[in-house]
Backbone as JSON Lines, residues from 0, in Angstrom:
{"i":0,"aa":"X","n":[0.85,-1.17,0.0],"ca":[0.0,0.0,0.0],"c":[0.9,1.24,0.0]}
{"i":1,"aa":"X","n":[0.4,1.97,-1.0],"ca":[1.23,3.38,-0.99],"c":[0.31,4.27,-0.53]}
{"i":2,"aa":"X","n":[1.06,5.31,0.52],"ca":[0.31,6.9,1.11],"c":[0.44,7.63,1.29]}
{"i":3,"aa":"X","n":[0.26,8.88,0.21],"ca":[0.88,9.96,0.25],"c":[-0.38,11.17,0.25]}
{"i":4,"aa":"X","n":[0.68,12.1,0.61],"ca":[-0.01,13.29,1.63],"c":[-0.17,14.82,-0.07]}
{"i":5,"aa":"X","n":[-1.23,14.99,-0.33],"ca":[-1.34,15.82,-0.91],"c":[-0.87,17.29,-0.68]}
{"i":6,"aa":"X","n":[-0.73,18.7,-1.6],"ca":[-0.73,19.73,-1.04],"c":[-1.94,20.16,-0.5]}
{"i":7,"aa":"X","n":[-2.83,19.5,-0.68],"ca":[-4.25,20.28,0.09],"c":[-4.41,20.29,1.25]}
{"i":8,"aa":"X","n":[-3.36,18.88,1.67],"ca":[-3.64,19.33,3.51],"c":[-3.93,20.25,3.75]}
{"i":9,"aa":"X","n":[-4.74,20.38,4.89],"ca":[-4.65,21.48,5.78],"c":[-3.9,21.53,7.03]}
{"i":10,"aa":"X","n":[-3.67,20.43,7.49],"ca":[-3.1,19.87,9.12],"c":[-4.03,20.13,10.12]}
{"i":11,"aa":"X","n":[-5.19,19.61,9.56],"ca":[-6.74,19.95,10.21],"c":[-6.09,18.63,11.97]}
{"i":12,"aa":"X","n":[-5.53,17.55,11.17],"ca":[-5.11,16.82,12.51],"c":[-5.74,15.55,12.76]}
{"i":13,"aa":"X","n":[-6.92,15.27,12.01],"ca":[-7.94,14.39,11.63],"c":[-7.07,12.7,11.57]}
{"i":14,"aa":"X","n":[-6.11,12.69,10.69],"ca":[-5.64,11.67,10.1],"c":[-4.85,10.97,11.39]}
{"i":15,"aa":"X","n":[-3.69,12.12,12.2],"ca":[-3.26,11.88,12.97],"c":[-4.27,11.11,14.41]}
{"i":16,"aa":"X","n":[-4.77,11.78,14.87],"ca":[-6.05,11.89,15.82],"c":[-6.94,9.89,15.71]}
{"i":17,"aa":"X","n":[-6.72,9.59,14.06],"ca":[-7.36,8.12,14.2],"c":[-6.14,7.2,13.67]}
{"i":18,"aa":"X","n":[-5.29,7.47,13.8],"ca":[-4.3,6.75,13.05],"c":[-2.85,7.89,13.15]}
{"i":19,"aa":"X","n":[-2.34,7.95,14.59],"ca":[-0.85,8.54,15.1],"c":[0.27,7.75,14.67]}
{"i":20,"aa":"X","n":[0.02,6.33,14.89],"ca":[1.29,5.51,14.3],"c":[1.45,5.61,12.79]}
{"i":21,"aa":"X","n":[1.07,6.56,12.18],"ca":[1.45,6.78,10.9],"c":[1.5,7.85,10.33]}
{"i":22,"aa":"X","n":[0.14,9.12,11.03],"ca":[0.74,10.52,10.42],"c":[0.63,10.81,11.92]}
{"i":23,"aa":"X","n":[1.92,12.33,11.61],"ca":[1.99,13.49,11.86],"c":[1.94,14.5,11.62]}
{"i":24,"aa":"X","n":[1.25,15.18,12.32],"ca":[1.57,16.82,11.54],"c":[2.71,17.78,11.49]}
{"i":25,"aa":"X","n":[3.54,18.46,10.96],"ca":[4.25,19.43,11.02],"c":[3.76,20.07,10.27]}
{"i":26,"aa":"X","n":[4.37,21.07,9.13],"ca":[3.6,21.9,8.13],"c":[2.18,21.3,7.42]}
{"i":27,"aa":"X","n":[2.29,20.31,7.06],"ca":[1.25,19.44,6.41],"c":[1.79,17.59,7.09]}
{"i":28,"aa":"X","n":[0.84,17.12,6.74],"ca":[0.75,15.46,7.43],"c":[1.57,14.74,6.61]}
{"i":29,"aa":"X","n":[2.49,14.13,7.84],"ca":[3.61,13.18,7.36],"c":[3.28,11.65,7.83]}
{"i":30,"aa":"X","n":[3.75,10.96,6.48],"ca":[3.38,9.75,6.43],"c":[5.26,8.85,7.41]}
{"i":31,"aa":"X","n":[4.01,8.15,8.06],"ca":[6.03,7.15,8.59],"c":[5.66,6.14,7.79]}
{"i":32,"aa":"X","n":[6.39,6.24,6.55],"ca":[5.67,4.77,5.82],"c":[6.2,3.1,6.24]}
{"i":33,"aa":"X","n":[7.39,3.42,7.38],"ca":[7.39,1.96,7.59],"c":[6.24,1.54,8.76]}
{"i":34,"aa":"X","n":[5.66,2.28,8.89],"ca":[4.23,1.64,9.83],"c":[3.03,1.86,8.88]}
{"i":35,"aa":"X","n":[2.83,1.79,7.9],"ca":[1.57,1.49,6.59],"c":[1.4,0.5,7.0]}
{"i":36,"aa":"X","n":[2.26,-1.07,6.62],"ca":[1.81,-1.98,6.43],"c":[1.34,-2.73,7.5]}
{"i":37,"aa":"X","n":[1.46,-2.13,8.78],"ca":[0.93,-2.53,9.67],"c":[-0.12,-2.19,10.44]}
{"i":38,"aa":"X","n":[-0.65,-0.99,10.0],"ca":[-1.94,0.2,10.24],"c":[-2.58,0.09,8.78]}
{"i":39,"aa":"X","n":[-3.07,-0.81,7.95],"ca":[-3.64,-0.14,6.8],"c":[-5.12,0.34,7.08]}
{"i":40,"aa":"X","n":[-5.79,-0.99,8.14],"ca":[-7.2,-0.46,7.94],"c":[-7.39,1.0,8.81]}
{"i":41,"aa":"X","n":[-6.46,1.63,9.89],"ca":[-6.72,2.94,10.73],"c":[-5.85,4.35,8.85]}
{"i":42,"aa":"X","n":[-5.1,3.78,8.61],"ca":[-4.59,4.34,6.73],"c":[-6.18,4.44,6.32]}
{"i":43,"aa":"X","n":[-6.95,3.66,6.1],"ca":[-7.82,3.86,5.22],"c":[-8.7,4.46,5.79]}
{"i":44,"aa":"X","n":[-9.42,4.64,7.11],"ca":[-9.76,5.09,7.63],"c":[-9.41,6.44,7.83]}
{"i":45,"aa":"X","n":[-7.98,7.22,8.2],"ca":[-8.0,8.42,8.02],"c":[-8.1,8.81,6.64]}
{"i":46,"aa":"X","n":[-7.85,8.15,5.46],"ca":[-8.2,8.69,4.19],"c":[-9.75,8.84,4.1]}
{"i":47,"aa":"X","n":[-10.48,8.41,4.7],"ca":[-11.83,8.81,3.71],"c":[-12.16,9.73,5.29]}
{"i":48,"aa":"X","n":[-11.6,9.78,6.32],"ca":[-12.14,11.01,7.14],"c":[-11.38,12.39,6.82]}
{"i":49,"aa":"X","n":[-10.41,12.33,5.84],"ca":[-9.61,13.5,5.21],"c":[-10.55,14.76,5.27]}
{"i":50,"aa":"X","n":[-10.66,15.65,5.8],"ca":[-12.02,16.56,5.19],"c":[-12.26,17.25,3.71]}
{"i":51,"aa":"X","n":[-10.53,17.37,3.25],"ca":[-10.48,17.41,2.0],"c":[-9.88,16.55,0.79]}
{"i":52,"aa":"X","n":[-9.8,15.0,1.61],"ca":[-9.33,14.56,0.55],"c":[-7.68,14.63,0.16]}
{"i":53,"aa":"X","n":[-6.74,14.66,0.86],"ca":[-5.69,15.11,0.77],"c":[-4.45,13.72,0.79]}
{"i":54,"aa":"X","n":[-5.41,12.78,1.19],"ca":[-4.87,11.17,1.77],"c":[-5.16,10.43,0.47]}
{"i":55,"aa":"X","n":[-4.07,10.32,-0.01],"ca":[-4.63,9.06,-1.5],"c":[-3.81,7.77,-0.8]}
{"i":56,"aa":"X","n":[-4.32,6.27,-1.19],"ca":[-3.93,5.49,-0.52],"c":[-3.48,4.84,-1.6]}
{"i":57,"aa":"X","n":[-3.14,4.09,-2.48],"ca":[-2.95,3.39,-3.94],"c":[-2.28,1.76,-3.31]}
């Protein structure tokens, strides 16, 4: 699973908040991608609570 962080973030905090072992916020939401493959379903989960959509998961 690939997950990357769009420019639209906002760092609303959302992604972090249901799924910390994988983003953080600093300027915009950072992915730790060696914990994806072990968080995908809380990954997919902050992607569709994105408020804008900013979380693509592929």
């Amino acid at each position: 699973m690939n997950v990357k962080v769009t420019d639209d973030c906002i760092s609303c905090g959302a992604c972090e908040s249901i799924c910390d072992s994988v983003f953080s916020i600093e300027d915009k939401a950072v992915v730790n991608e060696s914990a994806v493959a072990d968080n995908e379903d809380c990954v997919k989960e902050a992607a569709d609570a994105c408020p804008v959509g900013a979380i693509v998961v592929e």
